[in-house]
C-alpha positions as CSV (number, residue, x, y, z in Angstrom):
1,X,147.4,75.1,33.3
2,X,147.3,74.0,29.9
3,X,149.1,70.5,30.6
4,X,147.2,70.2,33.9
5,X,143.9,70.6,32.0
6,X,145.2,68.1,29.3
7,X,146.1,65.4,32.0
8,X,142.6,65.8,33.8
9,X,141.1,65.8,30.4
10,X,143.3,62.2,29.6
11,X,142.4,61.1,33.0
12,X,138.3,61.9,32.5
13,X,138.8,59.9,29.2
14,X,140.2,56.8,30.8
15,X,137.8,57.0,33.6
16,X,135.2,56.5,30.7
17,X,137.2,54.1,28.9
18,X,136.7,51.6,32.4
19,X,133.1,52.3,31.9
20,X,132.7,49.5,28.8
21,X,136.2,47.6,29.6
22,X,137.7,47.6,33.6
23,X,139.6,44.4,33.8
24,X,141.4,45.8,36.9
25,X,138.7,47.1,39.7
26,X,137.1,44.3,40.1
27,X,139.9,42.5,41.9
28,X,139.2,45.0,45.2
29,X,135.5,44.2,45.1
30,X,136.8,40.1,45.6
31,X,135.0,39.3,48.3
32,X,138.6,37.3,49.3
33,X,140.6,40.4,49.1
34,X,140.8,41.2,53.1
35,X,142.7,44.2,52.3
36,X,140.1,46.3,50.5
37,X,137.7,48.2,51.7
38,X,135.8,47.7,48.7
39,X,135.4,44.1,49.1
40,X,131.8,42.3,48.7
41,X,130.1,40.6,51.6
42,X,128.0,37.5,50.2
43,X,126.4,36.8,53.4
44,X,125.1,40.5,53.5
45,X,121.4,41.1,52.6
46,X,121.2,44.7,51.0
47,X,117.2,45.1,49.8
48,X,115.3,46.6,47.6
49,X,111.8,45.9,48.9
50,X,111.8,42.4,50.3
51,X,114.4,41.3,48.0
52,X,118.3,41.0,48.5
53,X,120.7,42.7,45.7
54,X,122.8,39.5,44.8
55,X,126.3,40.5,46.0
56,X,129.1,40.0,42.9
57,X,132.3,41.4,42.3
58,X,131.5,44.7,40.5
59,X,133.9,47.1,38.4
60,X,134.3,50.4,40.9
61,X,134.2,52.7,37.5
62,X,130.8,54.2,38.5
63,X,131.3,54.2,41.7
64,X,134.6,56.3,41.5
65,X,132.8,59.0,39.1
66,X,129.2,59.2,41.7
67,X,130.9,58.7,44.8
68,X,134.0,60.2,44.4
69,X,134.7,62.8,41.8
70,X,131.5,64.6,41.8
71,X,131.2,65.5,45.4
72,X,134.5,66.4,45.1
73,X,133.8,68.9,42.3
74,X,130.8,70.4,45.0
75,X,133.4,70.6,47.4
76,X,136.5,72.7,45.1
77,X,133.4,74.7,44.8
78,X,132.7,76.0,47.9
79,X,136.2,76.2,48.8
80,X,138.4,77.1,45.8
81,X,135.5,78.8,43.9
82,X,134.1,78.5,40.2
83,X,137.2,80.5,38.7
84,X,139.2,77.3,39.3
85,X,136.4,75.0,38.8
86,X,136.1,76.2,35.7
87,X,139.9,76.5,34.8
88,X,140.3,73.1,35.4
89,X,136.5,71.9,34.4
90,X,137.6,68.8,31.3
91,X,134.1,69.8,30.0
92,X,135.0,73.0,29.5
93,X,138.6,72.6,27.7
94,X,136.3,70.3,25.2
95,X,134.3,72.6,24.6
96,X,137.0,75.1,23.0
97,X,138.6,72.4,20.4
98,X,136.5,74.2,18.1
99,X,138.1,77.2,18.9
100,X,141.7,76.0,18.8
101,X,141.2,74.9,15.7
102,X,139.5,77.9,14.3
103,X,136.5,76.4,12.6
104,X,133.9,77.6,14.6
105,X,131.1,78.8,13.0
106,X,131.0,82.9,11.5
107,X,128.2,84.8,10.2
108,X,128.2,87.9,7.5
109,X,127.6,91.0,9.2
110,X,127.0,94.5,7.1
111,X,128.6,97.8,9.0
112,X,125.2,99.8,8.6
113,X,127.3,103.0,8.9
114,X,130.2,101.9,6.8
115,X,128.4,99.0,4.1
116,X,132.0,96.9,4.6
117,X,130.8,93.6,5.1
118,X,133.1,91.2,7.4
119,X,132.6,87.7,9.0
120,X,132.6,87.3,13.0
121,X,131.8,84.9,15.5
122,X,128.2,83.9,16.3
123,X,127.7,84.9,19.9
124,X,124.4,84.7,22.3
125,X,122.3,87.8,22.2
126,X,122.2,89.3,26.0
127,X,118.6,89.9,25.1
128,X,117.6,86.8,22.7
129,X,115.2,84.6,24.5
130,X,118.0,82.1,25.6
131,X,120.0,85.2,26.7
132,X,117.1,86.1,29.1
133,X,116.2,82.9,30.1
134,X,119.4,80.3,30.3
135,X,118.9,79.7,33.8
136,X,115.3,77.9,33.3
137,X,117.0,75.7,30.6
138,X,120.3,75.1,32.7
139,X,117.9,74.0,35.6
140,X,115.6,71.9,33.1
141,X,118.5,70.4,32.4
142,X,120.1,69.5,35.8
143,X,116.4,68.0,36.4
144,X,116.5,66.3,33.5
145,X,119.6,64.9,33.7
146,X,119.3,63.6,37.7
147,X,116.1,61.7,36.9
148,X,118.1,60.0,33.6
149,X,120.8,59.1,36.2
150,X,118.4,57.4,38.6
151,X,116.6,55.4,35.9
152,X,119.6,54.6,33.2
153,X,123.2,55.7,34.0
154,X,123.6,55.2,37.6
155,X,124.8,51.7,37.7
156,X,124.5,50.5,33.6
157,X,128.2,51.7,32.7
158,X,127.6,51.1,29.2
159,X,124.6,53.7,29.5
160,X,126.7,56.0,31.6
161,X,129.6,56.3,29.7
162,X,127.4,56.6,26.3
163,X,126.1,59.7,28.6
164,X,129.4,61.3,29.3
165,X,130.4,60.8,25.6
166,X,126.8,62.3,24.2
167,X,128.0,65.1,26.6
168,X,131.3,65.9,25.5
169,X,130.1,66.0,22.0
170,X,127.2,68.4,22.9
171,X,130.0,70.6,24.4
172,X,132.3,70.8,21.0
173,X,129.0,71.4,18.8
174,X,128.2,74.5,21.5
175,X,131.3,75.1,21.0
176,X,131.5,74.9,17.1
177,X,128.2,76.7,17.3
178,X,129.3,80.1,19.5
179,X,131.9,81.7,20.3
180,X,133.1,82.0,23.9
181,X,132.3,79.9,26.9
182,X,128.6,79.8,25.2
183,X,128.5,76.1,26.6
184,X,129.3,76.8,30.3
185,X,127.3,80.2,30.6
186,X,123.9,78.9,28.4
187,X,124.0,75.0,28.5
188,X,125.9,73.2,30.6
189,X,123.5,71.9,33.8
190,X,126.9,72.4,36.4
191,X,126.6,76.1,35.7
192,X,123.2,76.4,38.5
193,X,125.2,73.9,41.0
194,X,128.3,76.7,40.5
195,X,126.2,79.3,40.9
196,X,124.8,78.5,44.3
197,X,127.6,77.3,45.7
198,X,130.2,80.0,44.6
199,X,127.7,82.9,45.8
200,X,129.6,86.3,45.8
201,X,133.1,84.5,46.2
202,X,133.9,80.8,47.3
203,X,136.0,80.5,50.6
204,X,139.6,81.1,48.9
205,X,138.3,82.6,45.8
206,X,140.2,85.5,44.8
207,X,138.9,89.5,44.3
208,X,139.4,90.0,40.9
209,X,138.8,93.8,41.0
210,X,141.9,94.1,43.8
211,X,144.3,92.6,40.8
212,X,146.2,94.9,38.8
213,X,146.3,92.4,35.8
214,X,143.6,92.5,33.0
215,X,143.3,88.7,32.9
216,X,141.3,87.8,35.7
217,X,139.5,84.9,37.4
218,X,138.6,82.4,34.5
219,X,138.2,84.3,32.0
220,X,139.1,83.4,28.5
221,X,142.7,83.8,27.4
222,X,145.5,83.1,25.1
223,X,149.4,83.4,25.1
224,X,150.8,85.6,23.0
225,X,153.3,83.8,20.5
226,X,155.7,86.9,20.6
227,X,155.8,88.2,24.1
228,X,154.9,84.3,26.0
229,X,152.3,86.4,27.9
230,X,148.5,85.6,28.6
231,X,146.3,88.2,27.2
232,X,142.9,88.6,26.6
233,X,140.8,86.5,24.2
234,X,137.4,87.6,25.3
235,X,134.5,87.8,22.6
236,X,131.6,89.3,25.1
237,X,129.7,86.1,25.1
238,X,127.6,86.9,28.2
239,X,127.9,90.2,30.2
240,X,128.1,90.1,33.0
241,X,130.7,87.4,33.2
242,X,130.6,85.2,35.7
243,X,134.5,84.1,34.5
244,X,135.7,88.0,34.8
245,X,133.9,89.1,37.8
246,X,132.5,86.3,40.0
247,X,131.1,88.3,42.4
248,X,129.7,91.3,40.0
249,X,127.7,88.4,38.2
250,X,126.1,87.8,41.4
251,X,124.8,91.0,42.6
252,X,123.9,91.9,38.8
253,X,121.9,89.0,38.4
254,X,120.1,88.3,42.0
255,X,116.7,89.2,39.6
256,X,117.5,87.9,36.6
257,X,114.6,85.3,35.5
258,X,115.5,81.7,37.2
259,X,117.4,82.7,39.8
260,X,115.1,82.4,42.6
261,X,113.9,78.8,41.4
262,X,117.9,77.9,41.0
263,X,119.2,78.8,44.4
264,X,115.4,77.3,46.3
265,X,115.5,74.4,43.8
266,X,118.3,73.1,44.3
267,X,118.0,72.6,47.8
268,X,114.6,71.2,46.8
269,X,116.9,68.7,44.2
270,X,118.9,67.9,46.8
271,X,116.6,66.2,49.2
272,X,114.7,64.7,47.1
273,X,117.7,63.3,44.9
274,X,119.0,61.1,48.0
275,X,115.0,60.8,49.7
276,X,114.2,58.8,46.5
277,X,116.3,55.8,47.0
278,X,114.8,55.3,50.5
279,X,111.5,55.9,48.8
280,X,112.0,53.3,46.1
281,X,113.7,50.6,47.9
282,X,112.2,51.2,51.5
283,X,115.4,51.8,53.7
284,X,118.6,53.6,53.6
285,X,121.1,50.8,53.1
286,X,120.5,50.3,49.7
287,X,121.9,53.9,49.0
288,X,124.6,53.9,52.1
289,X,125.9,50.8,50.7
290,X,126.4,52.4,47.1
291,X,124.6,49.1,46.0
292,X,122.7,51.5,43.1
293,X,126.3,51.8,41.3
294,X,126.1,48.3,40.1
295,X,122.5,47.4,40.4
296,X,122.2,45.0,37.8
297,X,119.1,45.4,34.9
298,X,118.8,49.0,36.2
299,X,117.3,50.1,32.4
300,X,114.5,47.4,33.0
301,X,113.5,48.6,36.0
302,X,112.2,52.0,34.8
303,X,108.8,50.7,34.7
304,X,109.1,48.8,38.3
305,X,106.8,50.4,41.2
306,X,108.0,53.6,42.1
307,X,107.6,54.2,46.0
308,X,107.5,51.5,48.1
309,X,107.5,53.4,52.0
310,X,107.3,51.3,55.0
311,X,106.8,48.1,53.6
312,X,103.8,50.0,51.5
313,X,103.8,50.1,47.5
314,X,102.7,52.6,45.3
315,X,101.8,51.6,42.0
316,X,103.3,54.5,40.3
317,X,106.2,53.9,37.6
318,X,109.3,54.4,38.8
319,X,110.2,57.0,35.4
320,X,107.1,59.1,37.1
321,X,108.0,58.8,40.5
322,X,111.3,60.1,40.0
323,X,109.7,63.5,38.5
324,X,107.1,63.5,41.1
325,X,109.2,63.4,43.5
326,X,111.4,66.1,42.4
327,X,108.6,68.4,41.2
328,X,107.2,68.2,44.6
329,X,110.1,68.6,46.9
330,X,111.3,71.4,44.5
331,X,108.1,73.1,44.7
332,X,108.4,73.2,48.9
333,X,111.9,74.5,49.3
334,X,111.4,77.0,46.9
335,X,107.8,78.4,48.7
336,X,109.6,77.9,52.0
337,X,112.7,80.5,49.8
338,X,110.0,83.2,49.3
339,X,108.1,83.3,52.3
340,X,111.8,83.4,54.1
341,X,112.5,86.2,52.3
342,X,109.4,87.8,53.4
343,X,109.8,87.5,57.0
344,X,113.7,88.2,56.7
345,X,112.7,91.7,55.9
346,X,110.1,91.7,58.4
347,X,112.2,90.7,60.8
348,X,115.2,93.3,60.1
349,X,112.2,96.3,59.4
350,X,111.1,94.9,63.4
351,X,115.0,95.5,64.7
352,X,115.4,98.6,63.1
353,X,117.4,97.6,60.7
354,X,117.7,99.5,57.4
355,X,117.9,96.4,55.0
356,X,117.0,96.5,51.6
357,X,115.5,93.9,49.8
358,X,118.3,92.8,47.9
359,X,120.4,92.4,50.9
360,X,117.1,90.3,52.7
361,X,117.4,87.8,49.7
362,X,120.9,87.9,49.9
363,X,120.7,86.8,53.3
364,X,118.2,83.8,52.6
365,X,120.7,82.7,49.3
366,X,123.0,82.6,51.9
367,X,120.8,80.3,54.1
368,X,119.6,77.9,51.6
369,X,123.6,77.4,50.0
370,X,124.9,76.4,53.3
371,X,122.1,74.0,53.8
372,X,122.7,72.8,50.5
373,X,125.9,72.2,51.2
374,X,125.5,70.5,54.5
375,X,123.1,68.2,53.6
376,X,124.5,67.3,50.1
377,X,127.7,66.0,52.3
378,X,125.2,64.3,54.6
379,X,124.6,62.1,51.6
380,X,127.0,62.9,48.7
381,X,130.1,60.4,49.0
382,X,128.7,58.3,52.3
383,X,129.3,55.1,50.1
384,X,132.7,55.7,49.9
385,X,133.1,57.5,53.2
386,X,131.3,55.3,55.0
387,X,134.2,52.4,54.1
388,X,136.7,54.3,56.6
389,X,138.0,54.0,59.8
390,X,135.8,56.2,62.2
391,X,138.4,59.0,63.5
392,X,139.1,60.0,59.8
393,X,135.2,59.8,59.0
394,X,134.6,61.4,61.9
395,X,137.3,64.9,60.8
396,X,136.0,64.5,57.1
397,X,132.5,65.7,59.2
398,X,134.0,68.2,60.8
399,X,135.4,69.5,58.0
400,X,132.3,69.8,56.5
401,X,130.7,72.0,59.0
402,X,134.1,74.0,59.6
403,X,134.4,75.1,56.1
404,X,130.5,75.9,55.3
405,X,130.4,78.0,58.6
406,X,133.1,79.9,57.9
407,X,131.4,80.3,54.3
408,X,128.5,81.5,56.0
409,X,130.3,84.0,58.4
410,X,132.0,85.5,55.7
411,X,129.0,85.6,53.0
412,X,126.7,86.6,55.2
413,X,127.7,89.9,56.2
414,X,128.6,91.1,52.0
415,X,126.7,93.4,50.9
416,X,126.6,95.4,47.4
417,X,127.2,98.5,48.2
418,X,130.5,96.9,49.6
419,X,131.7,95.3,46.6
420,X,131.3,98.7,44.2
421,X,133.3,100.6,47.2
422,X,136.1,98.3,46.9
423,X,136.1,97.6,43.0
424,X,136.0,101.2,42.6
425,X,138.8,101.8,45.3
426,X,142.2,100.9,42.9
427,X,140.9,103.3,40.3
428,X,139.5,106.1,42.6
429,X,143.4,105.5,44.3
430,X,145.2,106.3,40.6
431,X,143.1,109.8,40.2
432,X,143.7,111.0,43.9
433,X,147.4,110.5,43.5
434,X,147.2,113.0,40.5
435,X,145.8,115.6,42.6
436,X,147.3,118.6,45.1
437,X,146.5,116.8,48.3
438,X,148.1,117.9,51.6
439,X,149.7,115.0,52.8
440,X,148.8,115.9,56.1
441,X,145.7,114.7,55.7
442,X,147.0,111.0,55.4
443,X,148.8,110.9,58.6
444,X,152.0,109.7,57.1
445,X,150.7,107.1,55.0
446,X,150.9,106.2,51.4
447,X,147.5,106.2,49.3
448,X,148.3,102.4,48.5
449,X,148.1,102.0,51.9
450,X,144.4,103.4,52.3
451,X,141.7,101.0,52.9
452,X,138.4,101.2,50.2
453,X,136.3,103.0,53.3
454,X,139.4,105.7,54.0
455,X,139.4,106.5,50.2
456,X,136.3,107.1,50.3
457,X,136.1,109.7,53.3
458,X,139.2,111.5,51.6
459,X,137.0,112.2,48.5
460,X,134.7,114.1,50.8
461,X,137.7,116.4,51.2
462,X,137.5,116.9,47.7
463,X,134.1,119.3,47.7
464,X,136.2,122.2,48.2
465,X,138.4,121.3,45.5
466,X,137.4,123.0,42.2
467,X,135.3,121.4,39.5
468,X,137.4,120.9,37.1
469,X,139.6,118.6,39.5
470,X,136.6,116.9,40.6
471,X,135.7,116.2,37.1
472,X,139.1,115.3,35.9
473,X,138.9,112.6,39.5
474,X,135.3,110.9,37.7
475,X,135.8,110.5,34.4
476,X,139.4,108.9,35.1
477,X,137.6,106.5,37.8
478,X,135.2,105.8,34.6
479,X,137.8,105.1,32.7
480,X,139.8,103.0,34.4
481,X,136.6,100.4,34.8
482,X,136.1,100.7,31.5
483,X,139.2,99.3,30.7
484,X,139.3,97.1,33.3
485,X,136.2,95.3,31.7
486,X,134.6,96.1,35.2
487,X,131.7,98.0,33.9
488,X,130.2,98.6,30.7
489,X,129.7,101.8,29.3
490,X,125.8,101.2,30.1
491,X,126.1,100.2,33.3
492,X,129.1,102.6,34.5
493,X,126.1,105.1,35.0
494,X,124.7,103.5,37.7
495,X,127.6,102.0,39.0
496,X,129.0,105.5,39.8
497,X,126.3,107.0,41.7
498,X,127.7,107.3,44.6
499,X,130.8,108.4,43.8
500,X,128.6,110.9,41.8
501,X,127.3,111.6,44.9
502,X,130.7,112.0,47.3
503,X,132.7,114.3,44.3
504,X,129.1,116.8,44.3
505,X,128.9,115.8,40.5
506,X,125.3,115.8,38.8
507,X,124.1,112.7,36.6
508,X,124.7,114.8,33.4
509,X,128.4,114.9,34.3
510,X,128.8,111.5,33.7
511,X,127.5,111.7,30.7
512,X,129.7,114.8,29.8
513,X,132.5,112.0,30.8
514,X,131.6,109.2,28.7
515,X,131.8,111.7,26.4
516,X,135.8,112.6,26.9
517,X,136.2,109.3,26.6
518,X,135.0,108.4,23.3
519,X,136.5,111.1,22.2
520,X,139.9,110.5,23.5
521,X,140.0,106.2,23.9
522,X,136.8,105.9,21.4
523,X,138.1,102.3,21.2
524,X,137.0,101.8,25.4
525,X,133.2,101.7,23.8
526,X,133.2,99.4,20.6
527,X,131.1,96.6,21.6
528,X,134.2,93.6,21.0
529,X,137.5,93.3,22.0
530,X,138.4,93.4,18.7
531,X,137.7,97.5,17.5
532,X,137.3,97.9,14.0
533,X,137.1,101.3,13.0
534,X,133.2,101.6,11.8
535,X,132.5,100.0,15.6
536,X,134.6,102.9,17.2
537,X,132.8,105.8,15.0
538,X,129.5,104.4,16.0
539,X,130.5,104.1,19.7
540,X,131.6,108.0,19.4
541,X,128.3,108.9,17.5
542,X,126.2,107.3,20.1
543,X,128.3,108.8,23.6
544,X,127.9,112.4,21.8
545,X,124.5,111.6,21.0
546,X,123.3,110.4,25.0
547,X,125.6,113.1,26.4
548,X,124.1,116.5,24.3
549,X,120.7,116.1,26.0
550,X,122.0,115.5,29.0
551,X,124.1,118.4,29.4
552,X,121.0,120.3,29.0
553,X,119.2,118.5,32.2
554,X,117.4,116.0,30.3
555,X,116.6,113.0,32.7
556,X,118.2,109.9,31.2
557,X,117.9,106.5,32.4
């Protein structure tokens, strides 16, 4: 993976390289070259307004990177999901040269138990201000960054490869900056266009929590220099992360500030992304025709009329048009995403249905990505599409609506409390082995071969078995999430409710089992990968600390 990523890294460079100096596409733009599909028509008229777009051979370098690579990037998406999106992402292999080369920035931190003094890695707080509220600046961002395309980069190479380059510098100094992915989870304007596309898991994204191998999904690695084996090089950047546990990040952060405006935004982006070139230039061939990728004196336009709709111009600035226009149609989809949440619930309270409200917005996030998807492909790529014969156009379609229905099918029906039953199901499997269970009661079977829901049911069994067992069955569970990075030690409380609930166990017994834990495997609860030993006796002071009060029947939240 390392050599792929440094190949599509080489390749992403060249593709910018063409930007300022492409001596070869131009020859299948020729309007004399019969056997491109490329090639120009100078008798064609393509307007903008009531004028025709002169028609000269153009370098393909833009078009190849708008019409080509980026929908393809929406499509590995949906399909292949963001753990390989982001393994293969060049953006996000830049963004760790700091890392590699072990300059990135440290701070001096003071052990307040302890006084040693030591130097680690500057990470994002989880509750700083841009801990709490990334998603509005990822989304200001994307915004930002569409309306800079439409007025500057879209057809000027030299502005768009300046862009890409501006980019990949922003990524390294992120990188320099933080530790972790800190540029992909907090500033990089892709991260909202993953998020709503992955949802809970892509089409052929994997379950992470049905792996036996620590490593999992995208998270950040390393290979060992002695053994030649990945392992672990995770620094707790963000939690939860997206790049250990796709689909935990999702149902964790279905409230978090911004998420509501990201997944109804973008649908709102979408339309009016591709609705503004028929706005501006008054029909649909201009944009069909992928004319915009080498519209010449695009910079000077920005102050050109704005809207011009059936042979109608607004006088409004085509650098404030481009925001209205976003503002507004962002503004609709995401009303239309509350009010359909509102009547979702309605709806399923009408049928009888016992939804909650999380699974009602889950419901409508499913809705709006599968719209998203449909009509970015409605759009996304026509230019080059459009250039093929119709039977292969024609699949590509059906393709389309193929893979985001069975998305849909699939998504649809998830649910939460689903997820935790299976994520919990390999661990609950290791503790029930360890216990005196008849083995008629699993009807020749082994307990690998129990499904997440037959688990489950077999741990009722377990009421009559004594406390101590029953105890003994938890705080394993706990501690097998623990070190699976599945839960933290914060979140494990509510995490295990029902399995509180199936084992007869009251909420001060999980405490009693965090607990054990620090006790026995302190090093489960120090806040970094790497344990030092003032981290681990502050982890046990603080477990002892939450679990005496609880023993006594203290409610704790």
């Amino acid at each position: 993976m390392h050599r792929v990523r440094w190949l599509l890294v080489i390749g992403w460079l060249l593709l910018i390289a063409s930007l300022f100096y492409d001596p070869i596409t131009p020859l299948f733009t020729q309007a004399d070259n019969w056997t491109s599909p490329f090639r120009i028509k100078p008798d064609a008229c393509i307007r903008i307004r009531e004028e025709c777009l002169p028609q000269t051979p153009f370098s393909m370098s833009a078009l190849i990177w708008w019409a080509m690579i980026v929908p393809s990037g929406i499509f590995i998406l949906l399909v292949l999901g963001h753990e390989f999106w982001r393994r293969i992402c060049p953006l996000s292999f830049l963004s760790q040269i700091p890392r590699a080369l072990k300059i990135q920035r440290r701070r001096k931190v003071v052990d307040p138990v302890t006084g040693e003094a030591r130097m680690e890695l500057v990470t994002i707080g989880e509750n700083s201000w841009l801990g709490r509220n990334h998603l509005y600046v990822q989304f200001g961002l994307f915004v930002l960054g569409l309306g800079i395309r439409i007025l500057y980069i879209n057809s000027d190479r030299i502005s768009l490869g300046s862009f890409l380059i501006g980019t990949i510098l922003c990524a390294i100094l992120v990188g320099y900056l933080y530790a972790g992915k800190s540029w992909c989870q907090y500033f990089c304007p892709m991260a909202p266009v993953q998020l709503v596309y992955t949802g809970p898991r892509s089409l052929l994204g994997s379950q992470n929590y049905l792996q036996k191998t620590p490593i999992t999904q995208s998270m950040c690695r390393t290979v060992d220099s002695k053994t030649g084996m990945e392992q672990s090089a995770c620094v707790s950047c963000k939690a939860p992360c997206v790049d250990i546990d796709a689909e935990k990040t999702y149902w964790m952060e279905l409230n978090k500030p911004g998420r509501r405006l990201v997944q109804y935004g973008y649908l709102g982006m979408v339309i009016a992304f591709y609705l503004y070139y028929f706005l501006y230039a008054g029909n649909w061939d201009y944009y069909f025709t992928g004319a915009w990728t080498h519209e010449e004196d695009q910079v000077a336009k920005v102050l050109d009329t704005g809207f011009y709709i059936y042979g109608q111009a607004i006088p409004i600035p085509k650098v404030a048009a481009v925001y209205i226009t976003f503002v507004v149609l962002t503004a609709i989809t995401f009303t239309i995403g509350l009010i359909t949440e509102k009547l979702c619930r309605r709806y399923l309270k009408w049928r009888g249905r016992s939804f909650s409200a999380e699974q009602a917005q889950h419901i409508v996030f499913t809705l709006f990505t599968v719209i998203s998807f449909w009509t970015f492909f409605s759009y996304g790529a026509r230019p080059s599409l459009n250039r093929m014969p119709l039977y292969p156009l024609l699949a590509f379609n059906a393709l389309i609506v193929l893979v985001g229905s069975m998305w849909v099918y699939r998504t649809m029906r998830r649910t939460r409390a689903q997820y935790e039953r299976e994520n919990t199901a390999n661990s609950l499997r290791k503790q029930l082995q360890k216990l005196p269970i008849d083995p008629a009661l699993l009807e020749g079977r082994s307990f690998d071969e129990l499904s997440p829901d037959e688990l489950y049911t077999l741990v009722k069994v377990l009421q009559g078995v004594s406390q101590q067992l029953r105890m003994q069955t938890y705080t394993g569970v706990v501690q097998d999430l623990l070190t699976q990075q599945a839960v933290t030690a914060s979140g494990s409380f509510e995490f295990c409710k029902k399995l509180r609930q199936d084992l007869q166990l009251k909420d001060s017994d999980h405490f009693a089992a965090i607990e054990t834990i620090a006790t026995n495997n302190p090093e489960l609860l120090a806040s970094q990968a790497q344990a030092t030993p003032a981290k681990i006796h502050n982890a046990v002071t603080l477990a002892k600390t939450i679990a005496k009060p609880a023993r006594k029947g203290t409610r704790r939240s």
